[in-house]
C-alpha positions as CSV (number, residue, x, y, z in Angstrom):
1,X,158.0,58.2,72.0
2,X,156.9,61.5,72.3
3,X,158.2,63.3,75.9
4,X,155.2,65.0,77.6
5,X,155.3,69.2,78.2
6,X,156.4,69.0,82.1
7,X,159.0,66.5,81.1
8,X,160.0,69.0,78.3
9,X,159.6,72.4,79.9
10,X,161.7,70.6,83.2
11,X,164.7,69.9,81.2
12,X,164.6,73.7,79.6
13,X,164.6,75.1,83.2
14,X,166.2,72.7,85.3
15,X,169.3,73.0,82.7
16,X,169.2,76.5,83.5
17,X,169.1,76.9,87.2
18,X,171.5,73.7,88.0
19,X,174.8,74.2,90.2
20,X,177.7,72.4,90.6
21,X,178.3,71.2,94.2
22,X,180.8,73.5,95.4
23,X,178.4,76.3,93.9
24,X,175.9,75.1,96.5
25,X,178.4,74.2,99.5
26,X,179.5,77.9,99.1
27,X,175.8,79.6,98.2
28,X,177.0,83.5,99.7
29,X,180.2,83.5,97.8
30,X,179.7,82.4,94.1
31,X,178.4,85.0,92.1
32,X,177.5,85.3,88.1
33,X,178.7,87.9,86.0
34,X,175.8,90.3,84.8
35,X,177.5,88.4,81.0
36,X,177.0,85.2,82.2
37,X,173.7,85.9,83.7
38,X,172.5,87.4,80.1
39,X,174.3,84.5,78.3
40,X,171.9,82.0,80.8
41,X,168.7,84.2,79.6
42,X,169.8,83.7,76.7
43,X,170.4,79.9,76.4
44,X,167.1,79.2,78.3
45,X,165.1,81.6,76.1
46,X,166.0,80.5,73.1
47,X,165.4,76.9,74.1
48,X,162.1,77.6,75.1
49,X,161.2,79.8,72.3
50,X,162.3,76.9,70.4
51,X,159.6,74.7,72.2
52,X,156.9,76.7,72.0
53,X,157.0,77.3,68.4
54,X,156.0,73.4,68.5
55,X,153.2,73.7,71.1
56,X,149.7,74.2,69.7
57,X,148.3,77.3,70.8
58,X,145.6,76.4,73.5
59,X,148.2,74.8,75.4
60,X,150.2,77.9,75.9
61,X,148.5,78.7,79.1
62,X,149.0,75.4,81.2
63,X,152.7,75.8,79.7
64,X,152.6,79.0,81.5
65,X,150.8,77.6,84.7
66,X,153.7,75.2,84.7
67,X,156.4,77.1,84.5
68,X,155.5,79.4,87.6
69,X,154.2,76.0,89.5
70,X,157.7,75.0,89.1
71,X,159.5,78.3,90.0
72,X,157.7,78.5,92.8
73,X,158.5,75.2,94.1
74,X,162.1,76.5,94.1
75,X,163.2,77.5,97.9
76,X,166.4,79.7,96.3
77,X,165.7,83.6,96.4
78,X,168.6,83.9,93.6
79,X,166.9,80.8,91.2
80,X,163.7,82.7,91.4
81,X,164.8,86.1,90.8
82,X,166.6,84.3,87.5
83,X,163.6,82.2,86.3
84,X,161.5,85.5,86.6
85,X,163.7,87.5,85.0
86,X,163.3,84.8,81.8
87,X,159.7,85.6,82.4
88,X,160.2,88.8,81.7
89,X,162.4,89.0,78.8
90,X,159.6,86.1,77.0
91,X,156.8,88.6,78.0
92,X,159.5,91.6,76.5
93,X,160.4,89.7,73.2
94,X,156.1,89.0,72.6
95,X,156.6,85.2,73.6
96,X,154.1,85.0,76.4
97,X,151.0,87.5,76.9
98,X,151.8,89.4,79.7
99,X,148.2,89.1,81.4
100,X,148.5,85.5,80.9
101,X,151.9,85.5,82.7
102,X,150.2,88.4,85.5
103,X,146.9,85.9,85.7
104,X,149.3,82.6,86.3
105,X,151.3,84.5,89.2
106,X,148.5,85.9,91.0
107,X,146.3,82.5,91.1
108,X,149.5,80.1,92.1
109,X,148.1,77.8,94.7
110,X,151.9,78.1,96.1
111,X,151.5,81.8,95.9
112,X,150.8,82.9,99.6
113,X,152.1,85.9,101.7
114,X,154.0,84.1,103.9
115,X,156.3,83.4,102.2
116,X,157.7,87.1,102.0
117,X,160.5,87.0,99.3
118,X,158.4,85.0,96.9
119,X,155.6,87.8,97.3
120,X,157.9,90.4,96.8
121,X,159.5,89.0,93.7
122,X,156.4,88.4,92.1
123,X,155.1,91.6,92.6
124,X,158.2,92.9,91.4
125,X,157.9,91.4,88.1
126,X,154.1,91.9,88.1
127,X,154.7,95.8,88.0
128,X,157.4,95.3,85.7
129,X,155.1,93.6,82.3
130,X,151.7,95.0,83.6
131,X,152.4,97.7,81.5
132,X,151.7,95.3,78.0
133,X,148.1,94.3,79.6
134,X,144.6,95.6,77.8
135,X,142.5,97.9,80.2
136,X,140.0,95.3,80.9
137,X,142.6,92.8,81.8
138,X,144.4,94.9,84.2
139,X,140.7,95.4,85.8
140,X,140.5,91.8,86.5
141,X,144.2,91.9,88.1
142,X,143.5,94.6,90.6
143,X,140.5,93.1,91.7
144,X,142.7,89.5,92.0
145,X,145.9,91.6,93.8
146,X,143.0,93.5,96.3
147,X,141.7,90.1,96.6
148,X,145.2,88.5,97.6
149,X,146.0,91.8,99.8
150,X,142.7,90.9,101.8
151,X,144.2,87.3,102.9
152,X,146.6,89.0,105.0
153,X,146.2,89.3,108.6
154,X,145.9,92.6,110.5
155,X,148.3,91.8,112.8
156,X,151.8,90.5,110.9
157,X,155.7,91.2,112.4
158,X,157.2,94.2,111.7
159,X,160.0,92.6,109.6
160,X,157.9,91.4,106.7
161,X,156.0,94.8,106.0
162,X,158.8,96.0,104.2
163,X,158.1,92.6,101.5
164,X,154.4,92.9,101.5
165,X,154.7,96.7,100.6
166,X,155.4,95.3,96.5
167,X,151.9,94.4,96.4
168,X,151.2,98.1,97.6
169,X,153.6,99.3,94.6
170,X,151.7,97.2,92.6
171,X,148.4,98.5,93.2
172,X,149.2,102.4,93.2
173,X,150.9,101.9,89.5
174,X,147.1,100.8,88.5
175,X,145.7,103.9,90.2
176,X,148.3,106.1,88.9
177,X,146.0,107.7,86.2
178,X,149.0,108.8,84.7
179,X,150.3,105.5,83.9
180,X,147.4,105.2,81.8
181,X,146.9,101.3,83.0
182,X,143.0,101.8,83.8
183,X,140.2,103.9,83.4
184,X,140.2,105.4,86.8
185,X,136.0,105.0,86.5
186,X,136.7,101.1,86.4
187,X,139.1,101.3,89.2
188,X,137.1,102.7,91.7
189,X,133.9,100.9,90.5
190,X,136.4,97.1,91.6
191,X,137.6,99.0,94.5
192,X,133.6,100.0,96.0
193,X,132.8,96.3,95.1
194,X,135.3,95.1,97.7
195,X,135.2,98.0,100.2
196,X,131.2,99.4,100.2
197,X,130.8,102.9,101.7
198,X,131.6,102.8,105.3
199,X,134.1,100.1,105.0
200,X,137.6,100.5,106.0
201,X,140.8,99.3,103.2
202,X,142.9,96.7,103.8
203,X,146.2,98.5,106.3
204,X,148.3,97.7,104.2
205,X,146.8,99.9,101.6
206,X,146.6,102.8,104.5
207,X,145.1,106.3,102.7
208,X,145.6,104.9,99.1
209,X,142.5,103.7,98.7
210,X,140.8,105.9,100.4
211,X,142.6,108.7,98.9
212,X,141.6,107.7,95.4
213,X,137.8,107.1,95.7
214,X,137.4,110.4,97.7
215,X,139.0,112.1,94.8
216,X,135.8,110.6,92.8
217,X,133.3,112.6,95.2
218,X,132.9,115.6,93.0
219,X,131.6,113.5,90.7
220,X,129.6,111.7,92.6
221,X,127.7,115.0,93.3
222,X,127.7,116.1,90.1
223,X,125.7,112.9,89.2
224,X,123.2,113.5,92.4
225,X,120.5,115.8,93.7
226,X,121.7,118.0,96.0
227,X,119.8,117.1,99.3
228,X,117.9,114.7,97.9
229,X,117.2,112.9,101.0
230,X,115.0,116.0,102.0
231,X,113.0,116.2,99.0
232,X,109.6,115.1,99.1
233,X,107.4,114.7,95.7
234,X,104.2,116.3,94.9
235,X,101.5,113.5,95.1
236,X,98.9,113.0,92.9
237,X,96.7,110.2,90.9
238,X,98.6,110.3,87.5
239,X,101.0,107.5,88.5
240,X,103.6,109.8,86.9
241,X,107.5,109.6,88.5
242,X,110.5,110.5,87.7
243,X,113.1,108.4,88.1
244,X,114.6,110.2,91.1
245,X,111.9,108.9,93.3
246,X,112.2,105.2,92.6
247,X,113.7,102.7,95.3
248,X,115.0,99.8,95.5
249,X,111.9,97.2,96.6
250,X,113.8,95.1,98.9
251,X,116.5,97.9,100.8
252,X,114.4,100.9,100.0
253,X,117.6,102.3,99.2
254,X,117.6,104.9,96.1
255,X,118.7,103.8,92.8
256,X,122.3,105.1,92.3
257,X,124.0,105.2,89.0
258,X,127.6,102.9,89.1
259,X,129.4,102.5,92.5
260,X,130.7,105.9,92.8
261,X,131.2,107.8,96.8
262,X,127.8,109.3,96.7
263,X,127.0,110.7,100.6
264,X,126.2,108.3,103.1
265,X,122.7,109.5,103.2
266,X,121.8,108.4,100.1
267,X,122.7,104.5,100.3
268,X,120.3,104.7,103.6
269,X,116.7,103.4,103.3
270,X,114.2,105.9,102.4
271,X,111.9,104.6,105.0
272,X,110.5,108.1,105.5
273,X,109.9,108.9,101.8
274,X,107.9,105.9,101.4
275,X,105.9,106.7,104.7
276,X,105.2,110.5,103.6
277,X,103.8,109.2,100.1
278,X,101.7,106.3,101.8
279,X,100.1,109.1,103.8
280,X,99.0,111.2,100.8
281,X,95.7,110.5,99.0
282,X,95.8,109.2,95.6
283,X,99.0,107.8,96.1
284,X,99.0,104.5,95.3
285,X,99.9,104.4,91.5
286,X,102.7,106.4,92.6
287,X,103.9,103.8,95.5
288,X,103.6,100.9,92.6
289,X,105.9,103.0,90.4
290,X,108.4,104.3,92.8
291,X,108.8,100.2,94.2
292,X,108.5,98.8,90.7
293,X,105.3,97.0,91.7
294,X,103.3,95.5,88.4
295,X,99.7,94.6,89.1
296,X,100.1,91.8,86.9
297,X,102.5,90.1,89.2
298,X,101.8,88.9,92.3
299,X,104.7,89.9,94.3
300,X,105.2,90.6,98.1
301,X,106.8,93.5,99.1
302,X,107.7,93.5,103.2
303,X,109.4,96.6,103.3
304,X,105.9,98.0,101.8
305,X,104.5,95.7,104.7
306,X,105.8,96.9,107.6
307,X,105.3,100.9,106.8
308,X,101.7,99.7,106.2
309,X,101.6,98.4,109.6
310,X,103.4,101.2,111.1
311,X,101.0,103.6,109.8
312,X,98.4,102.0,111.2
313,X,100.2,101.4,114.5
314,X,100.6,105.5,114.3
315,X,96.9,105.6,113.7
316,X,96.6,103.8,117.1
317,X,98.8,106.2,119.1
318,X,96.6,109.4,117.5
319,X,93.4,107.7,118.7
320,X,94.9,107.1,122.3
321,X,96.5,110.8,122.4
322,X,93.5,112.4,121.1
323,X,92.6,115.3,123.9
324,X,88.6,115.0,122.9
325,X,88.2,111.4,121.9
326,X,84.7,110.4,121.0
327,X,84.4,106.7,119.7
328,X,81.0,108.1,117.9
329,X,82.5,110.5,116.4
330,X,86.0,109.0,115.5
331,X,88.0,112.5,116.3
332,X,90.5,114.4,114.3
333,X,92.2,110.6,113.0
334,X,88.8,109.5,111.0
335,X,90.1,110.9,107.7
336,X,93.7,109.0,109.0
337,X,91.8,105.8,109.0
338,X,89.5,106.1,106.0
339,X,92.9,106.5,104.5
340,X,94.6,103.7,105.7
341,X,91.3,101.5,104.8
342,X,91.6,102.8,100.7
343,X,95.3,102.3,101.2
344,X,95.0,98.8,102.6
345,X,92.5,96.9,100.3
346,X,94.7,98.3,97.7
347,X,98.0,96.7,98.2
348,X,96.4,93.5,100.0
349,X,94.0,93.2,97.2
350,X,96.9,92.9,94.9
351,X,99.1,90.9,97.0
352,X,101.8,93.1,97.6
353,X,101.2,92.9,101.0
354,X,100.5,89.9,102.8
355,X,96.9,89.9,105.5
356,X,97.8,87.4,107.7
357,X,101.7,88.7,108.1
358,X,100.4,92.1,108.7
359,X,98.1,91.1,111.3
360,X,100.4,89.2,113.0
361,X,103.4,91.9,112.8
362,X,100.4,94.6,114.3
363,X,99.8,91.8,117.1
364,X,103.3,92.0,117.8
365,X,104.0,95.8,117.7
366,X,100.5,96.5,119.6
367,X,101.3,93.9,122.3
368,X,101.9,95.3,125.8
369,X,101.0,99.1,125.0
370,X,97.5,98.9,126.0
371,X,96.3,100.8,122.3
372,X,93.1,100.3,122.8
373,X,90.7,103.8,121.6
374,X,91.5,103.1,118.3
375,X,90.8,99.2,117.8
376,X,87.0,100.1,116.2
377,X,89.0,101.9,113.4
378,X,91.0,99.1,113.2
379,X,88.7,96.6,113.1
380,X,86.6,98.9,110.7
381,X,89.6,98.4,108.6
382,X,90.6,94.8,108.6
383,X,86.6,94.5,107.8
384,X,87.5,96.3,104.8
385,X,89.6,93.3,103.2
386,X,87.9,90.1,105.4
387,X,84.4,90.6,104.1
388,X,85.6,91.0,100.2
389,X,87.9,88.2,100.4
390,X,87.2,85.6,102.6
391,X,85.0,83.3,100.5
392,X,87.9,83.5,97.6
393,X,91.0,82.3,100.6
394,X,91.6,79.5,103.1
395,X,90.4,80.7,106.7
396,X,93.5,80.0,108.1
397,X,94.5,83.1,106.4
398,X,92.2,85.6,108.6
399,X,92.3,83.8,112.2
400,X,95.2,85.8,113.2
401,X,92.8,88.2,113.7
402,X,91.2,86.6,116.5
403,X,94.9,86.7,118.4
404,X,94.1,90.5,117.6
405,X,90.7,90.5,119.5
406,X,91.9,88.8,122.4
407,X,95.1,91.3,122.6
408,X,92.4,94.6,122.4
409,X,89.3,93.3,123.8
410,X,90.0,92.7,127.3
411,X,86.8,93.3,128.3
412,X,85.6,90.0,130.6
413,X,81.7,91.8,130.9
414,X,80.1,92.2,127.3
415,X,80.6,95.5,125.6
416,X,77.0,97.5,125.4
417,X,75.2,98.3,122.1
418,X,75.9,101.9,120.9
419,X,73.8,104.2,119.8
420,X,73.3,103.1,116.1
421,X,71.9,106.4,115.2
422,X,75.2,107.9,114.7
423,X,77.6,106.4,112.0
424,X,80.2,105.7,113.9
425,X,78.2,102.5,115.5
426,X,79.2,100.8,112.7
427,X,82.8,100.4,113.3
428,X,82.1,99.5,116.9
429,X,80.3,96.2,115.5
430,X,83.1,95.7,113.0
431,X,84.6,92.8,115.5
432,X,81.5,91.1,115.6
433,X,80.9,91.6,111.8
434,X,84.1,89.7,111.3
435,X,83.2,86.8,113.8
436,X,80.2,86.4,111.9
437,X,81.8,86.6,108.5
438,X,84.3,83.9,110.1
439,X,82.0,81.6,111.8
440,X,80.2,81.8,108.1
441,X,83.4,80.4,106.1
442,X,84.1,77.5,108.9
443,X,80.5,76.5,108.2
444,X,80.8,76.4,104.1
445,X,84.3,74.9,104.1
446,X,82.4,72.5,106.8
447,X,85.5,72.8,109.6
448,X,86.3,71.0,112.2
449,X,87.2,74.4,113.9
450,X,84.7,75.9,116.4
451,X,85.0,79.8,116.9
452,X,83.0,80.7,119.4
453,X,81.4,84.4,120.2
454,X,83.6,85.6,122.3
455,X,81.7,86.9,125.5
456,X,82.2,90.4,125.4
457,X,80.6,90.8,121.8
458,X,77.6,88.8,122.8
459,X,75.0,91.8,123.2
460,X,76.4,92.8,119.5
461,X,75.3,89.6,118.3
462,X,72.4,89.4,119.8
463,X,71.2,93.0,119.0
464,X,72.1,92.5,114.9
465,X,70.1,88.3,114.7
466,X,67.5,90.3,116.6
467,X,67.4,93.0,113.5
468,X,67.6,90.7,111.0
469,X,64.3,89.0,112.6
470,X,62.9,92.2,111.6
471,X,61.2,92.6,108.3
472,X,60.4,96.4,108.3
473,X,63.7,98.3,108.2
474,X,63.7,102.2,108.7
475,X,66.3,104.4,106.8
476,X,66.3,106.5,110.0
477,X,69.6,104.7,111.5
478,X,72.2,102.8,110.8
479,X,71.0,99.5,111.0
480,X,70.8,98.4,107.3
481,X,74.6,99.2,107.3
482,X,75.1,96.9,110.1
483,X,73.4,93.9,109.0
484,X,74.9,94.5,105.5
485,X,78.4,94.6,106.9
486,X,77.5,91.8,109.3
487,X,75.8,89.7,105.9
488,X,77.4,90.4,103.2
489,X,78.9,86.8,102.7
490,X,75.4,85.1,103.6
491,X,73.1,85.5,100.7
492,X,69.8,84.3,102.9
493,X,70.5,87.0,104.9
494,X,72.1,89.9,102.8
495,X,68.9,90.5,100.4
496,X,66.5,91.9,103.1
497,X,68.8,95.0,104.3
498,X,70.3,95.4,100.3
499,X,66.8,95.3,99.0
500,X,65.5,97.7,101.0
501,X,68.6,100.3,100.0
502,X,67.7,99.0,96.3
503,X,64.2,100.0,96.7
504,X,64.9,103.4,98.5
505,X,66.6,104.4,95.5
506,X,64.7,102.9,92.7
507,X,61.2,103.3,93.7
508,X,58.2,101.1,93.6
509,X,57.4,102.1,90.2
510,X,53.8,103.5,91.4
511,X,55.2,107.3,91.4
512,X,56.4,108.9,88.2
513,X,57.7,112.7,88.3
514,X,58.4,114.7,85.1
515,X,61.8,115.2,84.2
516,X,62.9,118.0,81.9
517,X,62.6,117.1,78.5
518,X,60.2,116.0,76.1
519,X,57.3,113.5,77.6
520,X,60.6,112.1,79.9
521,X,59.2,110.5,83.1
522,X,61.1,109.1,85.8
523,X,60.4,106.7,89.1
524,X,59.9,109.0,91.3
525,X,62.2,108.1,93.9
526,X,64.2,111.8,94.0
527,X,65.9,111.3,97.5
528,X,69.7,109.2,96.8
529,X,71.6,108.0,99.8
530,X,73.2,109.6,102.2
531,X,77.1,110.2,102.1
532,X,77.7,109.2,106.2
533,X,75.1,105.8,104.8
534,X,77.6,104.9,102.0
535,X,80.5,105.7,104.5
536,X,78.6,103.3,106.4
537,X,79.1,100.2,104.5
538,X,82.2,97.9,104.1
539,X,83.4,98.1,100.4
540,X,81.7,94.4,99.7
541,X,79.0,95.8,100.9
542,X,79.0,98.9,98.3
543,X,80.2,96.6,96.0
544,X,77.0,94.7,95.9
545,X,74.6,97.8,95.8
546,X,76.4,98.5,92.6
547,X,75.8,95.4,91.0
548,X,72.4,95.8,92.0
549,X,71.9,99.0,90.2
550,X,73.9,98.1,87.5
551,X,71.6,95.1,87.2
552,X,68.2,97.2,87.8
553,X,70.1,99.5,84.5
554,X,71.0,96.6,82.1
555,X,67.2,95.2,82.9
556,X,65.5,98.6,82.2
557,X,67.9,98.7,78.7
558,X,66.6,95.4,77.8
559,X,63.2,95.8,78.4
560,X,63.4,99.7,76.1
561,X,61.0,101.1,78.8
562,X,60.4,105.1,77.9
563,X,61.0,105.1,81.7
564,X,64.2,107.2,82.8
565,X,65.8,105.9,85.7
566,X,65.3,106.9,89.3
567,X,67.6,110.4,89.9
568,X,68.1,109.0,93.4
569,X,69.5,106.0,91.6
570,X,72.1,107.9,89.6
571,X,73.0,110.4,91.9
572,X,73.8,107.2,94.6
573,X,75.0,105.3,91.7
574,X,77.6,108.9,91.0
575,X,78.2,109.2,94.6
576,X,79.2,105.0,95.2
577,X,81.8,105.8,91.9
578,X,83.8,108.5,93.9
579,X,85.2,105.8,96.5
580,X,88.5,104.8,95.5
581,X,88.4,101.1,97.1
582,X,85.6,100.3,94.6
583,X,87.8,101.2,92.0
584,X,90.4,99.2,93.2
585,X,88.5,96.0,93.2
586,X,87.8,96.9,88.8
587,X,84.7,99.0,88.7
588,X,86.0,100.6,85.6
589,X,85.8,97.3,83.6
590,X,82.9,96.4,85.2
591,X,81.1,99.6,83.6
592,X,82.6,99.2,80.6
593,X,81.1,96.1,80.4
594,X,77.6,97.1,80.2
595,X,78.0,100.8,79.0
């Protein structure tokens, strides 16, 4: 019957190391000649080699695993220094791999630093055959001795430090770029893994470490922009970037190439880089590109989130700190805000930022600061997105707004009508345009949930049901605008204001003017509408009037009338093209789709 390899191996090693009793009774005082010690290597090394000539070859590696179980079960100093010294003539004489001997050490179960002459004997014969490994396998060993170095304590006795400096050795003969063991690239690349900037070495390392990646620094700003942290892009509507802009969507960090030193500045987040080119016009291709944000994915981004919110948090604080605030006239933060509106339809329209966590985070950064000039803008904004998208989403998804209201419409008597000559007026009934728009989902999706006017915004209501009783509508204020931004979701409702703008701009077909040309006529409607009109209306709003041209065009194309369109039409049709929230929600395909 064939003997199994422990029982096999154990008779090879136990022949080896066995003493006779008086040997053991008087340990200190028996002592082999350096001959007899050769002639024991020898013996044991020719046995074994005799053995492992009969052992397949995938078996060599438990052989291995059970020859240093079994020398580390020994509690004699003097059998393990022998036993590793056969070790290391096997791994000299190309027996055994030396990274296969180096990788059974190191991952012993029985391998731990307390026991301090073990340790040091290992390590010992670890620097001695390390020498035989292949680069990439004396990668893998540093990063499994820094590992082992990390399970020591900081605190140990004073007597021991002496042992536990052999894994030390063993670590600064990897370093040593003269010993040729590693790329030195490699080395610090496993050492940044375990010890990211700002983190301090293991002690008993001391300056080693910290010695060797420093020396890495020079070419850490040889591979970097020198005060790139300061830099700020030119902005514009190409989309085109560079790849020193681009950040990581998740820390906002930059992307740095390999694990190198670089300054501590640049593993910081770039919160302010992403701010300054939120705040630019015609940004928002670029913001995609530096985040890696595909249109094609739907994919939140919450660092993108929150310096949304924060900008419009700092739109607040300008409104309050304005010297000559005038909520008809908006002050010097309108253009701030018609910004922010473009910026936020874009990114919520696409779904890299989430409404109803954005409304919820502005509840919670506005609460208790009593922010209250700006909330029209605000509203004016949120607006923007509720009256575009509400009928496509659950209504759970906008209520959050109403936690808004109640946090910056404190008001307990109702808030008076304003003068709805000036444009402005519109964005002080934006509130009640989204209760209506609200209120209108609840009743399609037949609710359970009641929302009722809230008191202060009654006289709002009341003034635009009122209008919309009203069949004759003036272009002399803004009151189209209202009940269009109040409407827009309501069909029975919307057609009376939009026809009227429709009408303004086509013409009743009774006047025809002469346009230049031969025997070209026109409608004779000459007068398009006003820029502060168009400003006027919520994007869904201006959405409509274009399909309502572009309806009025694809009818006149069928039909092959000689009769030109309206110049008011095309110049308001021009004028409705330049807003950038329109071609957000795909006005270029729309075109294409009739052009």
């Amino acid at each position: 019957m064939a003997l199994s390899m422990e029982t096999q191996l154990q008779s090879i090693f136990e022949d080896v190391v066995k003493t006779e009793l008086i040997e053991e009774a008087f340990a200190g005082m028996f002592m082999d000649t350096p001959e007899d010690e050769r002639t024991k290597l020898i013996s044991c090394l020719g046995a074994f080699r005799q053995y492992m000539g009969t052992l397949p070859q995938d078996s060599h590696e438990k052989c291995v695993q059970w020859i240093v179980g079994f020398i580390h079960s020994q509690h004699s100093p003097k059998r393990i220094s022998f036993l590793y010294d056969c070790l290391a003539m096997a791994v000299e004489t190309s027996l055994l791999p030396p990274r296969m001997v180096c990788v059974a050490l190191i991952t012993s179960k029985s391998f731990q630093w307390e026991k301090t002459q073990l340790w040091a004997l290992t390590f010992k014969l670890i620097h001695k055959i390390i020498g035989g490994v292949d680069y990439k396998g004396v990668r893998d060993l540093l990063k499994a001795v820094l590992d082992k170095i990390q399970s020591i304590p900081t605190t140990v006795s004073s007597a021991i430090v002496q042992q536990l400096l052999a894994a030390r050795e063993v670590v600064e003969y990897i370093l040593d770029r003269n010993a040729c063991l590693l790329p030195a690239y490699f080395a610090v690349t496993e050492i940044r893994k375990l010890y990211p900037e700002g983190q301090l070495s293991h002690w008993l390392l001391g300056s080693l470490i910290s010695d060797f990646v420093d020396s890495f620094r020079p070419t850490a700003r040889i591979n970097s922009i020198c005060g790139r942290c300061s830099l700020l892009p030119v902005v514009n509507n190409s989309g085109a970037i560079c790849n020193s802009w681009k950040l990581d969507p998740t820390t906002l960090r930059f992307h740095l190439r390999g694990m190198l030193p670089y300054d501590k500045d640049l593993f910081e987040p770039q919160t302010g880089l992403l701010r300054y080119v939120l705040e630019q016009p015609y940004s928002r291709e670029m913001v995609c590109n530096m985040l890696g944000l595909n249109k094609q994915q739907k994919q939140r981004c919450p660092v993108l989130e929150e310096q949304l919110v924060d900008l419009v948090v700092y739109a607040m604080e300008r409104s309050e700190t304005e010297e000559h605030f005038d909520a008809d006239v908006g002050g010097t933060s309108q253009l701030l805000w018609q910004h922010l509106s473009s910026q936020l339809i874009f990114f919520v329209l696409f779904q890299f930022a989430g409404f109803p966590h954005m409304v919820l985070s502005l509840h919670q950064k506005l609460a208790g600061r009593g922010l209250i000039k700006g909330r029209d803008h605000l509203m004016w904004v949120l607006l923007q997105f509720i009256s575009g998208s509400i009928q496509k989403n659950a209504l759970a998804d906008f209520l959050p707004v109403m936690k808004l209201f109640d946090l910056l419409y404190p008001e307990k008597e109702c808030i008076q009508v304003p003068d709805i000559n000036k444009p402005q007026s519109t964005h002080s009934f934006a509130m009640t345009c989204i209760w209506i728009h609200l209120n209108r989902k609840a009743q399609n999706d037949n609710s359970k949930l009641q929302i009722p006017i809230p008191h202060s915004l009654k006289l709002h209501h009341e003034f635009l049901q009122q209008s919309l009783r009203n069949k004759s509508l003036g272009m002399s204020d803004y009151k189209i605008a209202l009940l269009c931004n109040a409407y827009s979701t309501n069909s029975e409702c919307f057609t009376l204001p939009m026809g009227v703008l429709v009408e303004t701009i086509y013409g009743n077909g009774s006047v025809r003017i002469n346009l230049p040309g031969t025997s070209c006529t026109a409608s004779g409607s000459i007068t398009p509408l006003p820029m502060n009109l168009l400003d006027s209306l919520t994007v869904h709003a201006k959405m409509s009037l274009i399909h309502s041209i572009a309806t009025r065009v694809i009818k006149l194309a069928h039909t092959k009338s000689s009769l030109a369109l309206a110049p008011a039409l095309v110049e308001t049709y021009s004028r409705l093209l330049v807003y950038m929230e329109i071609e957000s929600l795909g006005i270029k395909g729309f075109i294409s789709g009739f052009i």
